[in-house]
N, C-alpha and C positions, 0 to 999 in steps of 0.2 A: 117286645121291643129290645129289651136286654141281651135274649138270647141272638138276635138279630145284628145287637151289638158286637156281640162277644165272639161271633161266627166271624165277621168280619177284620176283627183287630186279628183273628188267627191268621187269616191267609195273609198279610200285608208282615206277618212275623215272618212267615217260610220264605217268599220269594229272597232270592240275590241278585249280587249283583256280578255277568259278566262281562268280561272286557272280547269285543270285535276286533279280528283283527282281518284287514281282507286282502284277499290272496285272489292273483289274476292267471288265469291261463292261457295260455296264447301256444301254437306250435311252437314246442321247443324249448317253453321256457317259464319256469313259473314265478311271479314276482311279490314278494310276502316280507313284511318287516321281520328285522333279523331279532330281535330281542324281543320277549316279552315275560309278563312275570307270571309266575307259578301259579296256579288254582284251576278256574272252573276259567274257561274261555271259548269262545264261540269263531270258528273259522269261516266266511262267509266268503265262499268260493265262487267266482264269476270265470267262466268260460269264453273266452273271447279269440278264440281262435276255430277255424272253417270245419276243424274235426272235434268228433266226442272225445274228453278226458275225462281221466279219475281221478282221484288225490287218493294217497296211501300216506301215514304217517308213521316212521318208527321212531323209536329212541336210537339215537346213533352209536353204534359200536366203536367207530375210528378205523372203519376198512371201507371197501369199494363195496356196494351190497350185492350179495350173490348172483349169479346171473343162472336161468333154466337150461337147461341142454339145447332146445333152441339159441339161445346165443343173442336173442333180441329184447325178452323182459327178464325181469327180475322175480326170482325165487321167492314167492311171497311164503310158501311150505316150509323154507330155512327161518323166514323174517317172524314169522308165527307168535316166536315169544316176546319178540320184541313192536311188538304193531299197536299203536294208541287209537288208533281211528283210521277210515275208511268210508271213501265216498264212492257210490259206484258213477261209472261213466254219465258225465252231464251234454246233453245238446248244444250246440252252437248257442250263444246269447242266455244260457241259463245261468242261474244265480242260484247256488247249494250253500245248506250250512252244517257243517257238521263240530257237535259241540263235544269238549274234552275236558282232562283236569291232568294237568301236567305236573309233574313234578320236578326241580330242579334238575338241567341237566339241556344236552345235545341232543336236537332232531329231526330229521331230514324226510320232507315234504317231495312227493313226486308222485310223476304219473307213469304208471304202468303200460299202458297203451302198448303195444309193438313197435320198440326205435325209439320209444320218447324218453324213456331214462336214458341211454347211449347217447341219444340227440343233443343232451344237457336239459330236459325236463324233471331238473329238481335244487332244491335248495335248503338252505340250512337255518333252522329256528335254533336259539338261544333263549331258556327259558330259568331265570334266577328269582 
């Protein structure tokens, strides 16, 4: 019974606690609160628009992000060092979540797709 005890008060030690923040997609445009605070946080991404998207996340530099020689998405092979997380393309009406741990600082959420960063599929998190 002790041992039974003591097994249990361990796991209820490990767990935390993250903060959800959620983030919608739609053609064209992604809509995600602009602040949140620094640690472990959970992005629970809904797709709500008639095509598959992704979310890609970097820390932002303060430039336009690079574009491929195609001319339509974005150089994820330039973005490399700077990328916190990654969701691969979701179905129409699906609900993704993908979990981080941010550090203070600027960073810009978007979807890769072909035309959807150009389109304006992306936007900027604030994390203090």
């Amino acid at each position: 019974m002790l041992l039974l005890l003591a097994l249990s008060g361990c796991g209820g030690a490990a767990q935390t606690h993250q903060a959800v923040l959620r983030v919608t997609e739609r053609d064209f445009r992604i809509s995600a609160p602009k602040r949140a605070r620094s640690g472990d946080l959970v992005l629970s991404v809904h797709n709500r628009g008639p095509d598959a998207h992704e979310l890609i996340v970097v820390r932002e530099r303060g430039a336009r992000l690079p574009l491929r020689r195609d001319g339509s998405t974005v150089s994820e092979e330039e973005l490399e060092p700077i990328i916190v997380g990654t969701l691969e393309p979701g179905k129409p009406g699906s609900v993704r979540k993908l979990r981080l741990h941010l550090a203070p600082g600027r960073y810009e959420l978007f979807c890769n797709m072909s035309g959807h960063y150009l389109g304006g599929m992306h936007t900027t998190l604030v994390v203090g």
